[in-house]
Residue frames as qw, qx, qy, qz and C-alpha x, y, z in Angstrom:
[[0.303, -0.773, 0.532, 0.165, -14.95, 25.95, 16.44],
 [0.926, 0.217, -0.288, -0.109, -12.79, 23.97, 13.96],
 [0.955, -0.227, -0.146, 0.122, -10.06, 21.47, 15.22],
 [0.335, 0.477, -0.077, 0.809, -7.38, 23.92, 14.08],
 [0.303, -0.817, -0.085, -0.483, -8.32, 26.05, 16.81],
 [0.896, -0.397, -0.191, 0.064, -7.14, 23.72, 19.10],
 [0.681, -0.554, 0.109, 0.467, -4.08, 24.62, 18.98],
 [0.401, 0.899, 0.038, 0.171, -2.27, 27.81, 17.61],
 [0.749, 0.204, -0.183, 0.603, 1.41, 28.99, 17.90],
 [0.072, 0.456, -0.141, 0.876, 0.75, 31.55, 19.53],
 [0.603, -0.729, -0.246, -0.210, -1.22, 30.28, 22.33],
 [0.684, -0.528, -0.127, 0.487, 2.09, 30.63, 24.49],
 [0.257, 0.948, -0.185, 0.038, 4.85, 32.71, 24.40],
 [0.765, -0.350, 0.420, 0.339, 7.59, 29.93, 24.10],
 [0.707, 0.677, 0.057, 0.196, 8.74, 31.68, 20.46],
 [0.045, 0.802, -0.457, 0.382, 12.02, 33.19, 22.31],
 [0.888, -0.253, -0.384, 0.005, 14.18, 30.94, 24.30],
 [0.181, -0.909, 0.366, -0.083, 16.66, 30.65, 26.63],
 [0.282, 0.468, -0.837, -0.015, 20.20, 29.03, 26.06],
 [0.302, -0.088, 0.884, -0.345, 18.91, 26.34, 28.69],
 [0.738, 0.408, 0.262, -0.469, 15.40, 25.93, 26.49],
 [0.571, 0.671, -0.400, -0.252, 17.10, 25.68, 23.28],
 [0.140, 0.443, -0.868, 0.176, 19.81, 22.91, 24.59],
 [0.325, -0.067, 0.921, -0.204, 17.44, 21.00, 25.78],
 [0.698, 0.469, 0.339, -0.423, 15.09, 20.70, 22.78],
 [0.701, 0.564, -0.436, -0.010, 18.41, 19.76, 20.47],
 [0.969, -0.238, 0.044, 0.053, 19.18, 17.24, 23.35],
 [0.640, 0.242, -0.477, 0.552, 22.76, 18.83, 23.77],
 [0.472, -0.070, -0.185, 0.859, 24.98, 20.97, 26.45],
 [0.023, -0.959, -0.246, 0.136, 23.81, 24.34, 27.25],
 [0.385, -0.626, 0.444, 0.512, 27.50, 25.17, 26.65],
 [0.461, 0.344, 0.627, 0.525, 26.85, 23.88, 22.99],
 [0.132, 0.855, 0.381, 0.325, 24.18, 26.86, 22.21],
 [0.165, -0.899, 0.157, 0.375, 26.64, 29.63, 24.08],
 [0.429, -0.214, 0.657, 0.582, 29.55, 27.97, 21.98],
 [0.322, 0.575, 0.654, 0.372, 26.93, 28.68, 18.58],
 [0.089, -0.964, -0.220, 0.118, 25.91, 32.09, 19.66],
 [0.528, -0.659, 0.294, 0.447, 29.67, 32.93, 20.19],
 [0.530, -0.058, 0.711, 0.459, 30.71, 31.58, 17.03],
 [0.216, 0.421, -0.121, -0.873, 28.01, 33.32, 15.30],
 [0.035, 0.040, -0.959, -0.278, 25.82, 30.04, 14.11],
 [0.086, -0.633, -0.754, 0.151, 23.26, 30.66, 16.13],
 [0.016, 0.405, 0.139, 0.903, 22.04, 34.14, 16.09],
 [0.133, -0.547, -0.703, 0.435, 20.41, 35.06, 19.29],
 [0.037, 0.718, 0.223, 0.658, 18.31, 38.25, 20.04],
 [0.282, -0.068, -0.519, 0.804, 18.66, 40.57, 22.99],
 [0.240, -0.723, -0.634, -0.137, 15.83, 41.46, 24.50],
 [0.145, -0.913, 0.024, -0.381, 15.27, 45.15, 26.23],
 [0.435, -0.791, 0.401, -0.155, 17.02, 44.30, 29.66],
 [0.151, 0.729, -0.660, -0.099, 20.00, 42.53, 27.52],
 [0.649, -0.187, 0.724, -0.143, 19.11, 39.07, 27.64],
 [0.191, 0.451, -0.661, -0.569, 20.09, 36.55, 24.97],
 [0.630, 0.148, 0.695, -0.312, 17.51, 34.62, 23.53],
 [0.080, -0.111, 0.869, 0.475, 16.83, 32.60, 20.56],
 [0.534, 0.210, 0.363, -0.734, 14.28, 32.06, 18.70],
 [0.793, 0.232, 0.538, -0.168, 12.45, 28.95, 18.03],
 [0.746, 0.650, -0.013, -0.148, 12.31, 29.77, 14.31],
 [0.307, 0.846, -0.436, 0.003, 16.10, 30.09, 14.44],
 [0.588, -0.301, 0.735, -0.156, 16.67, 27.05, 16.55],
 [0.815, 0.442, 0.333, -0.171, 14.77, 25.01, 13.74],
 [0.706, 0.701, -0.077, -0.061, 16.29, 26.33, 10.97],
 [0.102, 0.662, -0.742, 0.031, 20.26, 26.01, 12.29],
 [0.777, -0.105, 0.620, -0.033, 19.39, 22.38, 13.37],
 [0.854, 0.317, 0.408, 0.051, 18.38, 21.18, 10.05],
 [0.389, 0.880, -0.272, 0.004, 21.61, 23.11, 8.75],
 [0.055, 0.673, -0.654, 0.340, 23.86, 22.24, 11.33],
 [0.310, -0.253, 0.878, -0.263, 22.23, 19.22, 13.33],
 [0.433, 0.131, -0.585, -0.673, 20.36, 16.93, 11.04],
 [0.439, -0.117, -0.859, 0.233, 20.14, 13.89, 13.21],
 [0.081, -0.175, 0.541, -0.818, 18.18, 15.97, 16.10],
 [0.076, 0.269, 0.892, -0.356, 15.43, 14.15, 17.41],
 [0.350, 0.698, 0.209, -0.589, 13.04, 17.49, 16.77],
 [0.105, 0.443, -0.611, -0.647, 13.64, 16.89, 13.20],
 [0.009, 0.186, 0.973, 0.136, 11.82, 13.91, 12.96],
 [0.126, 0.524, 0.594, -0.598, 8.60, 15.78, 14.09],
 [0.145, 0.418, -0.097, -0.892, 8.36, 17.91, 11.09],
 [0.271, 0.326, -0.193, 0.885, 6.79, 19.26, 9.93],
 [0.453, -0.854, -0.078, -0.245, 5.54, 20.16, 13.70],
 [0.579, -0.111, -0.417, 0.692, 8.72, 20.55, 15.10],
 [0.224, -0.244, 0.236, -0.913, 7.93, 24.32, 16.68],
 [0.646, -0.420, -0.102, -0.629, 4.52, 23.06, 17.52],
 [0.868, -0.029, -0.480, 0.122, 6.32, 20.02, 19.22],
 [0.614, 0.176, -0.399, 0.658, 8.59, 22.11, 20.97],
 [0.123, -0.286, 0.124, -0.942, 5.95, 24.50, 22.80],
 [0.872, -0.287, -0.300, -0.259, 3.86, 21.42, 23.61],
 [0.892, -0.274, -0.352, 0.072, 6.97, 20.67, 25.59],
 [0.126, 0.261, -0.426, 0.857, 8.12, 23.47, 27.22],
 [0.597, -0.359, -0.060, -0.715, 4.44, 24.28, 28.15],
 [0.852, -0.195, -0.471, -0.119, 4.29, 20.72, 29.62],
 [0.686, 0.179, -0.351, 0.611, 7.91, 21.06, 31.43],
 [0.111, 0.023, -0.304, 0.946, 7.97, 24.40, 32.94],
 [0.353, -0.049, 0.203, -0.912, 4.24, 25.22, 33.56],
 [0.174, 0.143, 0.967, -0.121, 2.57, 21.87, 33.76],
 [0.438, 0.363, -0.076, -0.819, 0.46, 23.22, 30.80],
 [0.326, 0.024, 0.902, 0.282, -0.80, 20.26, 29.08],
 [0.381, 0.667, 0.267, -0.582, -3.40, 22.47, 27.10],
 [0.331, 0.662, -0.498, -0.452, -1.25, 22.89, 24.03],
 [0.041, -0.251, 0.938, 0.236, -0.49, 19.07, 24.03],
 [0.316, 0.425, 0.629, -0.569, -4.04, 18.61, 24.02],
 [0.290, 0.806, -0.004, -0.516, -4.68, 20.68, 21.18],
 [0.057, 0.507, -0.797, -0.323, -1.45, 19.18, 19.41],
 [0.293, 0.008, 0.954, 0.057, -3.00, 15.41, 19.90],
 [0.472, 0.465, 0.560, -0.498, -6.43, 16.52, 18.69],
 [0.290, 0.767, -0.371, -0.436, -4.80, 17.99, 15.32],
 [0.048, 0.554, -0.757, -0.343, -2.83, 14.95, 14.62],
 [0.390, 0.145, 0.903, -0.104, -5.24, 12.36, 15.14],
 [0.454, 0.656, 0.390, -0.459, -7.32, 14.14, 13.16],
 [0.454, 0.825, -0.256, -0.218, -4.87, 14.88, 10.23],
 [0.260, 0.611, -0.739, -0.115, -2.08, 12.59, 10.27],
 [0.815, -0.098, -0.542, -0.179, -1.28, 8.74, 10.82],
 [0.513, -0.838, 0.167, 0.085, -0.39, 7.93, 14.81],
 [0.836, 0.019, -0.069, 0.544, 3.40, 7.29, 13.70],
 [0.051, 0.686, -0.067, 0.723, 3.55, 11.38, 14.10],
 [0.694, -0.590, -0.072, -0.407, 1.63, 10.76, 17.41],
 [0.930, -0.326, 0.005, 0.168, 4.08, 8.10, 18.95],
 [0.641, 0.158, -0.246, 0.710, 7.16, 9.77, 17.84],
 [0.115, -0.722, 0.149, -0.665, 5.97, 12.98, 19.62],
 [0.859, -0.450, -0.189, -0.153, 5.40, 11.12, 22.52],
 [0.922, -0.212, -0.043, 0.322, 8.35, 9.47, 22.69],
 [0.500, 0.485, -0.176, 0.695, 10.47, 12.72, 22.31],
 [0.477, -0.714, 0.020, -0.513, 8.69, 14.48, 25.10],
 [0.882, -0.462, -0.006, -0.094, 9.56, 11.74, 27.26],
 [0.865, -0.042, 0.011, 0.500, 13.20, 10.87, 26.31],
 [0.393, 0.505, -0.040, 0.767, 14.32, 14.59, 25.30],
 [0.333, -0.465, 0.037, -0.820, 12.16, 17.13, 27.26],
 [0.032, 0.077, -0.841, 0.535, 11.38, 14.72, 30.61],
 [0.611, -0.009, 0.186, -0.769, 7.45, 14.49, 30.44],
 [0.375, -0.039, 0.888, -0.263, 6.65, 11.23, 31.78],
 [0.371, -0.290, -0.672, -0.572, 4.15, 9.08, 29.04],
 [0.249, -0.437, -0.717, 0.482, 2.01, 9.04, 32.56],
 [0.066, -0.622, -0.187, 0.757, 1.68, 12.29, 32.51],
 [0.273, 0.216, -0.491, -0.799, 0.96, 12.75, 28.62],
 [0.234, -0.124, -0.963, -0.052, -1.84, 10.17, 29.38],
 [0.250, -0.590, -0.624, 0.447, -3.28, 11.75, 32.28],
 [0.077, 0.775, 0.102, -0.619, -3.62, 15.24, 31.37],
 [0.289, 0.391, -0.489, -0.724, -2.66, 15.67, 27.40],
 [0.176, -0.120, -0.954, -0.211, -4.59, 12.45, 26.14],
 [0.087, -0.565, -0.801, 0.178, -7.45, 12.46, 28.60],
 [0.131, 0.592, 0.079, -0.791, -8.07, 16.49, 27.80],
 [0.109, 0.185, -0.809, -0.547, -7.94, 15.63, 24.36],
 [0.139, -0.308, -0.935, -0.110, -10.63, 13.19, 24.59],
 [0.178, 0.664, 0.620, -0.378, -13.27, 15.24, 26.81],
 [0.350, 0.582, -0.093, -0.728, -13.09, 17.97, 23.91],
 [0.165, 0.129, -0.858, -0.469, -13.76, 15.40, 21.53],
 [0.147, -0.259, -0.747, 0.594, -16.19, 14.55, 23.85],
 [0.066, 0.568, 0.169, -0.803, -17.84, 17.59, 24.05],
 [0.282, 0.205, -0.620, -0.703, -17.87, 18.06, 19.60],
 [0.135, 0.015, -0.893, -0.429, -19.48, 15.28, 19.70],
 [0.091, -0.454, -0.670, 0.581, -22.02, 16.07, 22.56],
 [0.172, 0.657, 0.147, -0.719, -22.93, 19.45, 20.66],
 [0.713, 0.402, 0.572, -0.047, -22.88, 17.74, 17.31],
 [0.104, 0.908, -0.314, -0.257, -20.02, 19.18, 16.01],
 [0.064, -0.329, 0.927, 0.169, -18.06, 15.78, 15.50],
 [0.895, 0.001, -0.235, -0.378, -20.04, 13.13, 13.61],
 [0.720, -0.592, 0.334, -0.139, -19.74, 9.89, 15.25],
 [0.839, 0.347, -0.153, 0.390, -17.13, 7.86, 12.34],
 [0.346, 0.754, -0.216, 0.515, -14.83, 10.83, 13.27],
 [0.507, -0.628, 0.461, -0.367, -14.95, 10.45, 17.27],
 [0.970, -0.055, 0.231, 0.051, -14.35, 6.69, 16.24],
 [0.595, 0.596, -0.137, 0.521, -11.45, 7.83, 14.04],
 [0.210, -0.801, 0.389, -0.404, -9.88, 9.83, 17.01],
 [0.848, -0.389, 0.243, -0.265, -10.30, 6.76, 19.36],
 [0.904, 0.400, 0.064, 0.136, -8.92, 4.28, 16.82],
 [0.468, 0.691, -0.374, 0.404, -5.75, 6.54, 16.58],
 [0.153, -0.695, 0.563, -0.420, -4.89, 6.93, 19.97],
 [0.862, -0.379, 0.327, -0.072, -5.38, 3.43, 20.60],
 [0.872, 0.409, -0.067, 0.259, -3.13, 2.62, 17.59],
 [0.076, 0.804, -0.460, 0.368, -0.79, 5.07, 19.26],
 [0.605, -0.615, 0.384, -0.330, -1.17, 3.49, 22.53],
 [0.987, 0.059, 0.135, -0.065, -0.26, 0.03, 20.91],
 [0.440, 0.811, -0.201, 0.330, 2.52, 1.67, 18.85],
 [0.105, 0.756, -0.501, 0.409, 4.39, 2.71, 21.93],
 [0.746, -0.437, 0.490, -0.108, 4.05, -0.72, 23.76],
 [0.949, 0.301, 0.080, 0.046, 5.44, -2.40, 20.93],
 [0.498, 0.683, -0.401, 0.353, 8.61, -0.47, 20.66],
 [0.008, 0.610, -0.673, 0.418, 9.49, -1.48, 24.05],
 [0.931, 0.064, -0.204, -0.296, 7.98, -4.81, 24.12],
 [0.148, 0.431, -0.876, 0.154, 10.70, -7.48, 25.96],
 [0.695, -0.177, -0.694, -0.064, 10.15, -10.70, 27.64],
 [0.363, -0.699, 0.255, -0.562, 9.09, -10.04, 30.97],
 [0.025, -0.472, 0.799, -0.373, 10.06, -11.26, 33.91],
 [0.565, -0.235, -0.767, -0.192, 8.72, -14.96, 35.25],
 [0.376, -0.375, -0.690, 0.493, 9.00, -13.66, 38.68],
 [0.020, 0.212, 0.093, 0.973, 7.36, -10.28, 38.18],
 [0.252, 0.334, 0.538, -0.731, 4.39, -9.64, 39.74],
 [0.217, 0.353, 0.849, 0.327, 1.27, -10.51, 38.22],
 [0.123, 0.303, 0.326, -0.887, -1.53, -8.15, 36.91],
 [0.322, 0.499, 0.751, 0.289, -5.06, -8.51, 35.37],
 [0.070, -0.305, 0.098, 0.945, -6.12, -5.95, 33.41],
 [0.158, 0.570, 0.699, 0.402, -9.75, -4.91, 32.06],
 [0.266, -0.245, -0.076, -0.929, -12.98, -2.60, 31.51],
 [0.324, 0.082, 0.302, -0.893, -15.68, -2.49, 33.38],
 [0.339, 0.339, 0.865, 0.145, -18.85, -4.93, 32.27],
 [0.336, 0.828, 0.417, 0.168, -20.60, -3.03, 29.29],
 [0.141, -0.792, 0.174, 0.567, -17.75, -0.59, 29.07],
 [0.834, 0.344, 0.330, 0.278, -16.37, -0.88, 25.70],
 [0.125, 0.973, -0.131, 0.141, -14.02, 2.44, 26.22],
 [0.932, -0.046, -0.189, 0.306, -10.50, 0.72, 26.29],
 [0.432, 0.694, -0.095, 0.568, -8.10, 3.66, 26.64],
 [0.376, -0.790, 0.333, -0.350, -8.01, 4.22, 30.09],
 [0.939, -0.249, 0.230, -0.064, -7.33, 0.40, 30.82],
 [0.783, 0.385, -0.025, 0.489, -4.74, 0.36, 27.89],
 [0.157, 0.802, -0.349, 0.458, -2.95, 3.26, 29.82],
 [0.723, -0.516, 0.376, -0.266, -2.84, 1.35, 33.03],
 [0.911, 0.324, 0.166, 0.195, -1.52, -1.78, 30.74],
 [0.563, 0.658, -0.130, 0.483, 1.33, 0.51, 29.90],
 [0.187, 0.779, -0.362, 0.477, 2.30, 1.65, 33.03],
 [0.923, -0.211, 0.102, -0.306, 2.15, -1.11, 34.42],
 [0.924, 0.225, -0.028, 0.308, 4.52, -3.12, 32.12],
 [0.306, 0.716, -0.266, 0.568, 6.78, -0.11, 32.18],
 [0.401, -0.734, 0.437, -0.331, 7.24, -0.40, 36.12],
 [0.102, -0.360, 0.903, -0.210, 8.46, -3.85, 35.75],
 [0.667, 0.083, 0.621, -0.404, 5.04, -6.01, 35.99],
 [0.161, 0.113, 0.922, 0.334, 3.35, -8.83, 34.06],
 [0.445, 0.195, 0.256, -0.836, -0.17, -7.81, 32.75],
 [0.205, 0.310, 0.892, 0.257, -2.89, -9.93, 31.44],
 [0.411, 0.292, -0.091, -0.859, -4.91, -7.29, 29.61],
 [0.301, 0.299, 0.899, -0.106, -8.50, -8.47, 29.00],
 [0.151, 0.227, 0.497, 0.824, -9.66, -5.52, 27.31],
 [0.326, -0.168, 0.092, -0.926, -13.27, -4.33, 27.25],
 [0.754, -0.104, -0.187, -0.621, -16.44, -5.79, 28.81],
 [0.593, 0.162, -0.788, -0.047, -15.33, -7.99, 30.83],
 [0.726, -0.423, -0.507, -0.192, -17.28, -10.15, 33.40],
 [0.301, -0.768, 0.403, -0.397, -16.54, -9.34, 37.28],
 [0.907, -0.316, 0.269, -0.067, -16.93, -13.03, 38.57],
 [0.758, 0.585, -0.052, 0.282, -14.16, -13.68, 34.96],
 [0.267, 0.729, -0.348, 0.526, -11.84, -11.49, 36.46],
 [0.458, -0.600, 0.621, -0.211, -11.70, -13.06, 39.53],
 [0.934, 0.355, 0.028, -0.020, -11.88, -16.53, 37.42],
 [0.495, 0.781, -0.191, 0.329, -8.43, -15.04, 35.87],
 [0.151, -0.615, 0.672, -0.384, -6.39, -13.47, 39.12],
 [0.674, -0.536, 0.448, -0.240, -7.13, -16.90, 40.48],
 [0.906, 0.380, 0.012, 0.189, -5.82, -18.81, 37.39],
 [0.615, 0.549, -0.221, 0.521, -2.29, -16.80, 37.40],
 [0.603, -0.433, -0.297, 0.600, -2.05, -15.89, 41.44],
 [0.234, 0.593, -0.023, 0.770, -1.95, -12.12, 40.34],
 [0.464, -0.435, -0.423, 0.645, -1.62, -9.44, 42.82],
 [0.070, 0.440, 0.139, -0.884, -3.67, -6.86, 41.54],
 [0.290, 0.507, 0.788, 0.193, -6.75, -6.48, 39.33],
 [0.002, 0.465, 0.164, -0.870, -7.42, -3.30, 38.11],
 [0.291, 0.660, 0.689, -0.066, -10.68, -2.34, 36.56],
 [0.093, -0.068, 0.015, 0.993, -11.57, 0.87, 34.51],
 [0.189, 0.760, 0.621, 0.029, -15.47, 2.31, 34.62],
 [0.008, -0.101, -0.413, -0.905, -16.09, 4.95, 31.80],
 [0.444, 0.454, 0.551, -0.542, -19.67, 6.23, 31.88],
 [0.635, -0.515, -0.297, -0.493, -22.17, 5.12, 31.94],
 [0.689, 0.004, -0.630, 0.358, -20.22, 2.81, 34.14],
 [0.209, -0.696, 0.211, -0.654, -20.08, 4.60, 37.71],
 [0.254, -0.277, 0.761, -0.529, -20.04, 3.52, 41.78],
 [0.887, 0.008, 0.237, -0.397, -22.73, 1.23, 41.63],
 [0.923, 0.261, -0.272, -0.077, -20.96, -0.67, 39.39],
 [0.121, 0.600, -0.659, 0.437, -17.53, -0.31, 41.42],
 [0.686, -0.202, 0.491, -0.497, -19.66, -1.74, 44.39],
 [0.959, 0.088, 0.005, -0.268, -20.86, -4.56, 42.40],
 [0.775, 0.520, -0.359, 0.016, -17.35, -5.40, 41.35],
 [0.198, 0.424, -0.780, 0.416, -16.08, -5.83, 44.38],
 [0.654, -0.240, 0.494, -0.520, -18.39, -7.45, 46.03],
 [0.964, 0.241, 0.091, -0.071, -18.33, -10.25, 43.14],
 [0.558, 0.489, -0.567, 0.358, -14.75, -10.30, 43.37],
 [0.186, -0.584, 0.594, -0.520, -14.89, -10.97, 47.06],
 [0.781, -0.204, 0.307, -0.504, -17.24, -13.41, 47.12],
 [0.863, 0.381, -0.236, 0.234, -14.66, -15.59, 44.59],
 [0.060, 0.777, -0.558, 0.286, -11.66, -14.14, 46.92],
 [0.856, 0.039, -0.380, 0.348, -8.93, -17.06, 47.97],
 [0.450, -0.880, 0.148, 0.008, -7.10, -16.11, 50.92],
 [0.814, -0.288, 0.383, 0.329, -4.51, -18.22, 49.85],
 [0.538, -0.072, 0.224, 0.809, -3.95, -15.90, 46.87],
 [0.006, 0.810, 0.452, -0.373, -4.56, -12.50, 47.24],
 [0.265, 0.421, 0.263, 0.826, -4.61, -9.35, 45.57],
 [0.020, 0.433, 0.222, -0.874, -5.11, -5.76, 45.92],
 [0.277, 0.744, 0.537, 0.286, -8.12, -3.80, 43.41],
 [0.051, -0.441, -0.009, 0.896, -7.22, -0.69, 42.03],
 [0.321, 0.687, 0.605, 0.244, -10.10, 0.74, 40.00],
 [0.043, 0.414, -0.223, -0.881, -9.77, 4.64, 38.15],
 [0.210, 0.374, 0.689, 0.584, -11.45, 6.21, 35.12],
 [0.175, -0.252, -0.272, -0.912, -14.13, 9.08, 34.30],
 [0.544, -0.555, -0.414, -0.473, -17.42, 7.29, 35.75],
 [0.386, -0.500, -0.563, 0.533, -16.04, 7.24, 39.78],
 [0.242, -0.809, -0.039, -0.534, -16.72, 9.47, 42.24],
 [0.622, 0.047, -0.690, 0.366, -14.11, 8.45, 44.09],
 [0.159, -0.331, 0.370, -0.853, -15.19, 11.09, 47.34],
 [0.576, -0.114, 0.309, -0.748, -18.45, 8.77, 47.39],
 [0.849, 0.137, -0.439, -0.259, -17.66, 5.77, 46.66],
 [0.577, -0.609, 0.438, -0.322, -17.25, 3.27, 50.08],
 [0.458, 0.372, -0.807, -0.030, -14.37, 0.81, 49.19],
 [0.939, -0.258, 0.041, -0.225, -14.87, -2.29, 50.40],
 [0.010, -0.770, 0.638, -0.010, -11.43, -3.09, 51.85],
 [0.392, -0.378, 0.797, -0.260, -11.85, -6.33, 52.96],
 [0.939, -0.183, 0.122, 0.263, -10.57, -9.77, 52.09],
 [0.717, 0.625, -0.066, 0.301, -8.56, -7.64, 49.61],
 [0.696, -0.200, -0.217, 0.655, -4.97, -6.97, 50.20],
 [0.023, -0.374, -0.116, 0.920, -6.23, -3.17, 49.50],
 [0.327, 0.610, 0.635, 0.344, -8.48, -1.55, 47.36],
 [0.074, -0.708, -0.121, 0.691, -8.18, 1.82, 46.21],
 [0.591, 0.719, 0.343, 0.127, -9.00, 4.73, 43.34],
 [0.497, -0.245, 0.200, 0.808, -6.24, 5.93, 41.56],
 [0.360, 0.879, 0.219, -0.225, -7.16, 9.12, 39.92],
 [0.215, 0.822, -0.461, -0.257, -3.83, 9.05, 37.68],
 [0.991, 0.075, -0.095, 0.060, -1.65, 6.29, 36.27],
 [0.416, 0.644, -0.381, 0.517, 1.22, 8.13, 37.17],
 [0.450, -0.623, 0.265, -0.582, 0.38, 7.38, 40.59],
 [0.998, 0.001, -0.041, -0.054, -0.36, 3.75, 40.08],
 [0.634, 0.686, -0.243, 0.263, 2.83, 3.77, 38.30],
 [0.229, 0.555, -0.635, 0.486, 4.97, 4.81, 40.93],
 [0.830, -0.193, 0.502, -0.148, 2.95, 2.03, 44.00],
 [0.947, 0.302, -0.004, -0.112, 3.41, -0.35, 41.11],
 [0.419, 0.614, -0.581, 0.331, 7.66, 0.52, 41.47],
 [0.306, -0.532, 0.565, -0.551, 7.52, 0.52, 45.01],
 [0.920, -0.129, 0.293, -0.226, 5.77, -2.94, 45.33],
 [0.783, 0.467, -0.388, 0.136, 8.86, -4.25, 42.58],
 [0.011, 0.769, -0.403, 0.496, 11.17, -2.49, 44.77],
 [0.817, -0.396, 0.310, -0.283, 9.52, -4.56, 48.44],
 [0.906, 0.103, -0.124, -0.391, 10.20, -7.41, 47.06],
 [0.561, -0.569, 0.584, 0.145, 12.79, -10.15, 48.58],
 [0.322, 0.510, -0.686, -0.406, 15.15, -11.43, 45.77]]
């Protein structure tokens, strides 16, 4: 299979829209695209039982007549494949096609293609970077994965994937980069000892900062007893861990038991640990000293405890 497979215009059937599709992929009014249709700007098609719909191609091509500035413009030239990655996301929590889309670009372009799709999905078309993380990003990866498993990707090239999406991942913390808050909540952020697979940890790092927290991102490989070394240097209030495999429950175990045996009562934290090597059904948290300890199986989950604890808080 080549990479191009991955993802084809025709794997949906988002090539017809409706006035409500179209308006919200040129980020106006639905009353804008009847007012165009009317007017005879847009050019819709009626379908057997008399419904007006548009099509994609024609959506494209009156933008970059009529709306130059549109957000999809910048995409090109995937702006159709942009725009069926995010219906497909939207309306049928399909994150196949975006899959497919990330695998293509990392593979052919530089991530500044990557990070502005992103960031339209999220500001135009409502799909949470959480949720392009968790399901379009991490699908991505296990069929990379996989190529490379069946010796279909050589390994420079599965490094050349990686490499992008972390440059992506950097990309979009930089554009929204501010001075965080001195009273924010603290958070330590790493991998796993001998992990050296940063991408899950660097999504946690992001949605993190994005709910409001401080993070001290440690990166990959980094000592259990260190990380508790760390939350007690800065008083944090959560440590979260990521184990990639090999990594797996044993090690989960180990890390919390060598973070307990370093645990201050006087300044606690919760452990949230996630990633590919749990088993989170068989893996017996060890709750205690910590202020909790649980596996998130999404960062979009994390994400929204990580509001709610902003939220608790007494001014």
């Amino acid at each position: 299979m080549s990479d191009l497979d991955y993802f084809s215009p025709m794997a949906n059937d988002f090539n017809l829209l409706t006035s409500s599709q179209a308006a919200g992929l040129l980020e106006v009014h639905e009353s804008s695209v009847k007012r165009w249709t009317n007017e005879g700007a847009l050019r819709p098609i009626k379908t057997k039982g008399g419904h007006r719909r548009i099509a994609l191609t024609s959506l494209i091509e009156f933008a970059r007549n009529e709306r130059p500035d549109a957000t999809l413009l910048k995409l090109a030239p995937f702006e159709a494949d942009v725009a069926r990655v995010a219906l497909a996301a939207r309306e049928r929590n399909d994150f196949g096609p975006m899959a497919g889309l990330i695998v293509r670009l990392c593979d052919t372009h530089p991530p500044g293609y990557l990070i502005r799709a992103f960031r339209y999905l999220e500001s135009a078309c409502g799909v949470p970077l959480t949720r392009c993380f968790d399901l379009g990003v991490a699908e991505a990866m296990r069929r990379i994965g996989k190529e490379w498993t069946e010796g279909l990707r050589s390994v420079a090239r599965e490094h050349r994937f990686t490499q992008k999406i972390l440059d992506c991942l950097y990309g979009l913390r930089a554009s929204e980069m501010e001075m965080s808050i001195p009273t924010a909540p603290m958070a330590v952020v790493g991998c796993a000892e001998t992990s050296y697979h940063e991408i899950g940890a660097m999504f946690v790092r992001l949605a993190l900062e994005a709910a409001g927290w401080q993070v001290c991102y440690l990166g990959s490989n980094v000592p259990y007893a260190e990380l508790g070394l760390i939350q007690a240097e800065l008083k944090a209030r959560l440590v979260a861990v990521s184990f990639v495999p090999p990594c797996g429950n044993a090690d989960a175990k180990r890390c919390m038991a060598t973070l307990a045996a370093g645990y201050r009562p006087e300044r606690p934290f919760s452990i949230a640990m996630g990633g590919g090597g749990l088993d989170p059904e068989s893996l017996d948290l060890m709750r205690k000293p910590f202020l909790g300890a649980k596996v998130w199986k999404s960062t979009e989950a994390l994400q929204a405890w990580a509001k709610s604890q902003i939220r608790s808080r007494p001014d």
